[in-house]
C-alpha positions in Angstrom: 10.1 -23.3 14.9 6.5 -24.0 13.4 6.3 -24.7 10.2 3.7 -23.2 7.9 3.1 -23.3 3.7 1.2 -21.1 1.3 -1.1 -22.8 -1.4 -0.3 -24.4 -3.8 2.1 -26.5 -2.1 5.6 -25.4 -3.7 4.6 -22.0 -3.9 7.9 -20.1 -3.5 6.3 -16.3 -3.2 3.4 -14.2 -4.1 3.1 -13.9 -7.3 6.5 -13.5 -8.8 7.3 -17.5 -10.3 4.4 -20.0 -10.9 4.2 -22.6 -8.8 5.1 -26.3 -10.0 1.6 -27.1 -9.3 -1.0 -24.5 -10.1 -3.2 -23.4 -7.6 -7.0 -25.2 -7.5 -9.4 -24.5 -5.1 -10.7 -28.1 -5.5 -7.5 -29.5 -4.0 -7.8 -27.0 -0.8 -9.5 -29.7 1.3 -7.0 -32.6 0.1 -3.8 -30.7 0.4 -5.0 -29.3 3.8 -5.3 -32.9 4.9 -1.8 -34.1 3.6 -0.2 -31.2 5.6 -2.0 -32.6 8.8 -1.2 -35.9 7.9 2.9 -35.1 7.6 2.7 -32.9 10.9 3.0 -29.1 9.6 1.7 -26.6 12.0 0.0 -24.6 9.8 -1.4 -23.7 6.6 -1.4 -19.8 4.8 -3.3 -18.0 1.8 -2.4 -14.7 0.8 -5.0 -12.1 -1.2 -3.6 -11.9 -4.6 -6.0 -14.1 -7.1 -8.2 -15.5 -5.0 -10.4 -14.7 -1.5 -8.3 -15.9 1.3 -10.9 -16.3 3.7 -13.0 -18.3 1.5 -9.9 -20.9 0.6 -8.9 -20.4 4.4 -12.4 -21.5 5.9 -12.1 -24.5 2.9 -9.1 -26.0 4.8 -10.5 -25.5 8.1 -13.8 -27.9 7.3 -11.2 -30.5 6.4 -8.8 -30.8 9.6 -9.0 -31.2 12.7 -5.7 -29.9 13.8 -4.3 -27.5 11.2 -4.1 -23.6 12.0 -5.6 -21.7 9.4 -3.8 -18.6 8.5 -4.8 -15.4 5.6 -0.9 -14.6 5.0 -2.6 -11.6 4.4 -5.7 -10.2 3.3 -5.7 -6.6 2.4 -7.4 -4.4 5.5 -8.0 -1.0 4.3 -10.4 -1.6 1.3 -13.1 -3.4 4.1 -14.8 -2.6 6.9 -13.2 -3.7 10.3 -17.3 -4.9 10.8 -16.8 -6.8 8.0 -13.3 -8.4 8.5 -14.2 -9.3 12.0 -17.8 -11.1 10.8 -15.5 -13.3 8.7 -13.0 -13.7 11.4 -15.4 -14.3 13.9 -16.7 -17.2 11.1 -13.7 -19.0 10.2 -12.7 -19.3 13.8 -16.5 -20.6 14.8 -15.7 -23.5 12.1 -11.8 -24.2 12.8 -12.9 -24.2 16.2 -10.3 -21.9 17.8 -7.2 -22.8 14.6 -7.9 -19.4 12.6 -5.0 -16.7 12.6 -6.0 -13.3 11.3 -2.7 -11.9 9.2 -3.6 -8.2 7.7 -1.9 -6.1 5.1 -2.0 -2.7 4.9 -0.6 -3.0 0.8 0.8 0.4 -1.3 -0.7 3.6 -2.0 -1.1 2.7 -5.4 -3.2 -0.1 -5.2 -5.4 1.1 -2.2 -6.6 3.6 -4.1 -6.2 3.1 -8.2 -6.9 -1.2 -7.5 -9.3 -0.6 -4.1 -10.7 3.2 -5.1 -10.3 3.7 -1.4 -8.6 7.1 0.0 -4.7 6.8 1.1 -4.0 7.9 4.6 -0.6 6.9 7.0 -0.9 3.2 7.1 0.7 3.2 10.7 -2.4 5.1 12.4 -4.9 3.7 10.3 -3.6 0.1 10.9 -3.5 0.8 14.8 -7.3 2.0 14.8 -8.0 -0.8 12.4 -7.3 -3.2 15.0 -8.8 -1.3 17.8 -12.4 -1.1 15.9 -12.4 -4.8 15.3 -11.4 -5.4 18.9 -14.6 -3.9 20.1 -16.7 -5.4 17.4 -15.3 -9.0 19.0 -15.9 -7.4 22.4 -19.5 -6.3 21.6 -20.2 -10.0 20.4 -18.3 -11.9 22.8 -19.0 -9.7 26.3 -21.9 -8.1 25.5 -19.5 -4.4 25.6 -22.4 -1.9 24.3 -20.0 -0.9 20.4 -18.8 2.5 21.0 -15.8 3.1 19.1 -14.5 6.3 18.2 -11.4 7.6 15.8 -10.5 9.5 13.1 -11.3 6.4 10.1 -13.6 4.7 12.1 -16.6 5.4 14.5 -18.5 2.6 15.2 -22.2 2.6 17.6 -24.2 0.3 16.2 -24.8 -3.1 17.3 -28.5 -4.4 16.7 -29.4 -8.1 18.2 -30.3 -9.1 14.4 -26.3 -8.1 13.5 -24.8 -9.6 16.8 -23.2 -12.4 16.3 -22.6 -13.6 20.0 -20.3 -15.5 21.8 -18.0 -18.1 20.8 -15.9 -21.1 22.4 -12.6 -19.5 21.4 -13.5 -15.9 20.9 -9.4 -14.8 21.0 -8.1 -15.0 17.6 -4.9 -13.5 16.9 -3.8 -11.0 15.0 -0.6 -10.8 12.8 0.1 -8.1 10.5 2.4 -7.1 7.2 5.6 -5.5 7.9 8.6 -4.1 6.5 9.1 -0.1 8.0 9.6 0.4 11.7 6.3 2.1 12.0 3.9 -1.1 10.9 6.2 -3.0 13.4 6.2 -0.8 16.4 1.9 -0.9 15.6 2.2 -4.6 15.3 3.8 -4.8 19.4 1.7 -1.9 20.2 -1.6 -4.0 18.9 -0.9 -6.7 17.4 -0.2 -10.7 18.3 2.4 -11.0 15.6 4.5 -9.8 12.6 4.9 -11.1 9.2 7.9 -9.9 7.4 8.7 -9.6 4.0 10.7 -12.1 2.1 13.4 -9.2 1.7 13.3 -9.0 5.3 17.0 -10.7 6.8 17.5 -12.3 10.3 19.6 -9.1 10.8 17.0 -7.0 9.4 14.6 -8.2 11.8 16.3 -8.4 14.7 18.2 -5.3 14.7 15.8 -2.8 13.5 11.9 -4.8 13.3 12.6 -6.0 16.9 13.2 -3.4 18.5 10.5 -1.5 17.2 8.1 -4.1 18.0 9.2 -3.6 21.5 8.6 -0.3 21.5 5.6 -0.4 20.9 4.6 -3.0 23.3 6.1 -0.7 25.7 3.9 1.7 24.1 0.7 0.0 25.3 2.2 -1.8 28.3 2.0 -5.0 26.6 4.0 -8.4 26.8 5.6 -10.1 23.8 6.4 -13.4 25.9 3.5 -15.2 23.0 4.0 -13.0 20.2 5.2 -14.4 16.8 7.5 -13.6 14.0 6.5 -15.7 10.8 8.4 -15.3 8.2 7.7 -16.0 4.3 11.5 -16.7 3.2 13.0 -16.2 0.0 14.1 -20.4 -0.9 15.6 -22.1 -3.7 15.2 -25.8 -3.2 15.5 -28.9 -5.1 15.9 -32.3 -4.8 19.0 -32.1 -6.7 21.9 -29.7 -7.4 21.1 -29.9 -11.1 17.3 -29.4 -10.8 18.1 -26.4 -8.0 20.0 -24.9 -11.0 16.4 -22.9 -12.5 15.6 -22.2 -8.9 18.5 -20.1 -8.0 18.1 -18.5 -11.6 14.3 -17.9 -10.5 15.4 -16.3 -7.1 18.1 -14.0 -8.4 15.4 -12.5 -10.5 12.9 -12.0 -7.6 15.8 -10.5 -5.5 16.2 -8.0 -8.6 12.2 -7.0 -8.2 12.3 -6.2 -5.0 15.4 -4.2 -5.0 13.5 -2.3 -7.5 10.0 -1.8 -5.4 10.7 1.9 -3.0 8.5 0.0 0.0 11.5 -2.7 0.5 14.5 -0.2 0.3 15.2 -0.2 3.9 15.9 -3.5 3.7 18.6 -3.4 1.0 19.5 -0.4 2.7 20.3 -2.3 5.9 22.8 -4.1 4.2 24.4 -1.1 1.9 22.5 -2.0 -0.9 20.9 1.3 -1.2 22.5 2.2 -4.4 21.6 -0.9 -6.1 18.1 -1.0 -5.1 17.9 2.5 -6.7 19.6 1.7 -9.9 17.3 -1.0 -10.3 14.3 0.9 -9.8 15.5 2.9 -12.8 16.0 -0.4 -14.8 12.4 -1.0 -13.5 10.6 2.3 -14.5 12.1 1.8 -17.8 11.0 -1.5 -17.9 14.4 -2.9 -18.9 13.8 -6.5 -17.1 16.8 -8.4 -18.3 18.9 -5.8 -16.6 17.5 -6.6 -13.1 18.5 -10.2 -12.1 22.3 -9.7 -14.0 22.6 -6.8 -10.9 22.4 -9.3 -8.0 26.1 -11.2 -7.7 26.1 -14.2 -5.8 27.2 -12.3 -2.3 23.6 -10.2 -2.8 22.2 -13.7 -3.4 23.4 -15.1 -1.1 22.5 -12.1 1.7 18.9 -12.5 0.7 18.2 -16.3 -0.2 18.2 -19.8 1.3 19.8 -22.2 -0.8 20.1 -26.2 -0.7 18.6 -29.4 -2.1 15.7 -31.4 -0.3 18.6 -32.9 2.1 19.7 -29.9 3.3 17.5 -27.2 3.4 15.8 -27.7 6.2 19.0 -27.1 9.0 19.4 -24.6 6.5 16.6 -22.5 7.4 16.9 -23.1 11.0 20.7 -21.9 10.8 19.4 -18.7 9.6 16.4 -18.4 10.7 16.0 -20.1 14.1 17.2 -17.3 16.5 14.4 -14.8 15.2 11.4 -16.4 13.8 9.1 -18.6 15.6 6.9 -19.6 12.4 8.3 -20.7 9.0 6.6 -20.5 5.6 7.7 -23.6 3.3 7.2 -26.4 1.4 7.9 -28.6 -1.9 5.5 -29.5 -4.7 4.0 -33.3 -3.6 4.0 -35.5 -6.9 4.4 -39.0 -5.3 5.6 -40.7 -2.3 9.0 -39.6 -2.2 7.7 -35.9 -2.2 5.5 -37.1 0.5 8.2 -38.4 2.9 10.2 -35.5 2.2 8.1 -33.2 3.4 7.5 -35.1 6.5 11.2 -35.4 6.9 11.0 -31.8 6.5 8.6 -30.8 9.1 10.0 -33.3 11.8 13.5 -31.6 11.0 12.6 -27.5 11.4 9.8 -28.6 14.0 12.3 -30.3 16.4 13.9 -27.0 17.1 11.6 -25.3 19.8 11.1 -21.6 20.1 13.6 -21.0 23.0 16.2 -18.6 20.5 13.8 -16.6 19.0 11.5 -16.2 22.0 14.9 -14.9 23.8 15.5 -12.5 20.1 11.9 -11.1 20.6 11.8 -10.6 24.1 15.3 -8.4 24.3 14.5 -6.1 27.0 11.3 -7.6 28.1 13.2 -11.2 29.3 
């Protein structure tokens, strides 16, 4: 299993705790370079308060090794033109490390935060990916740009707008998912899911699978190199008695998201239905001491990875190794001993090869 992190290092998930160590974009290039140095895989930047491309091609200038991952940006509000220009950029500079992750986000922000027009995010997705396949074709094969559909049509392709041919033109695409629609568009398009933190090894393998498969089946397409990485919910410390405000600080995400409608099928997966509802009342009404005294140590326990610096990693690879190839983690680095851990860390998850989860993904296909 690869190991990946968000930014800052320590970050647990977007948005919902801060991080030990705030996030600053000076630091990209230096914490980009410890990651290499301990041996992580890769490195990830969602869209939430910053531009992930721009802290993205940051850590690219500053390995050699490191893949370089938007964990996501947002599709809808830009052009596929645009998104592949920058895509086509970053991997020009990481020469051939970049990872394109896209989100598709909710209705409410698409078009109150974005101002853009909702449509199906399913469709829109799969011709979103199609129209910045032929704009990497145009450049790379010299295709003349004709792309036609019902978001996008696409025609135009002047020599002064070209951007040409690169070393390592293929860069993969991973997109956002938690329904079965987004998923079964990921195998029928895409080079790789990335599930939500509510999303459970069950979860994914008995109902994201499957749909990924169909859709690959869709399209004729093989999964034998596509990825699952996954952003996991974690409470980690180097001790019991400093993991104490970590648990507290998951039990209360665990509440928000059983209150968010986009994640229900998740709880309801696990016949937690009724208490994600309830807590979307508790949610509209804006009671938010109610929600983290609803999850019980069984929900927590359903949901999170728990354990102190010793043990956390065979931890995640207990739950985790027989359906995701790529793991999101890491721990705040404030000396040497942080240091070590997390190489301890990486050579511990990164021992276990893909072999499980490769076998998970492929079901039928193997």
């Amino acid at each position: 299993m690869k190991l990946e992190t968000l930014l800052p290092l320590g970050k647990v998930d977007p948005g919902l705790r801060t991080p030990e160590t705030p996030f600053d974009i000076q630091s990209v290039g230096r914490d980009a370079q410890l990651l290499e140095e301990v041996g992580y895989t890769g490195v990830a930047f969602e869209e939430t308060k910053d531009d992930p491309f721009v802290v993205m091609a940051l850590a690219a200038a500053a390995t050699q090794r490191l893949r370089v991952t938007t964990a996501v940006a947002i599709a809808f509000p830009r052009s596929p033109t645009v998104t592949a220009i920058t895509a086509w950029t970053i991997q020009k500079l990481s020469k051939g490390r970049f990872t394109l992750g896209l989100g598709p986000q909710v209705r409410g922000h698409i078009e109150r935060r974005y101002g853009v027009k909702w449509n199906p995010p399913g469709p829109w997705m799969r011709e979103y990916v199609g129209a910045l396949r032929a704009v990497w074709d145009c450049w790379q094969n010299g295709k003349p740009l004709d792309f036609k559909g019902e978001h996008y049509n696409l025609s135009l392709m002047v020599p002064l707008f070209n951007a040409g041919p690169i070393e390592h033109p293929n860069i993969p695409v991973h997109l956002a998912a938690v329904k079965t629609v987004m998923c079964s568009v990921a195998g029928e398009v895409a080079d790789g899911i990335r599930p939500h933190p509510v999303c459970t090894p069950s979860y994914i393998e008995k109902v994201m699978l499957p749909a990924v498969r169909s859709g690959a089946r869709k399209s004729g397409r093989s999964l034998k190199d596509f990825r699952v990485a996954m952003k996991p919910l974690i409470a980690s410390a180097r001790t019991e008695e400093e993991l104490i405000p970590k648990v507290r600080d998951a039990r209360a995400r665990i509440a928000f998201y059983a209150s968010t409608p986009a994640y229900l099928p998740a709880f309801e997966h696990l016949g937690l239905g009724d208490l994600a509802k309830e807590a979307a009342v508790h949610s509209k009404a804006q009671d938010w001491e109610k929600l983290p005294q609803m999850i019980d140590d069984t929900v927590l326990d359903q949901f999170v990875t728990i354990g102190t610096y010793d043990t956390i990693g065979q931890k995640l690879l207990d739950r985790f190794g027989s359906v995701v190839t790529d793991c999101e983690f890491s721990i705040a680095v404030k000396d040497e001993q942080d240091k070590e851990t997390l190489r301890r860390l990486a050579k511990t998850i990164q021992a276990d090869d893909e072999t499980r989860a490769r076998r998970t993904i492929m079901g039928d296909q193997a």
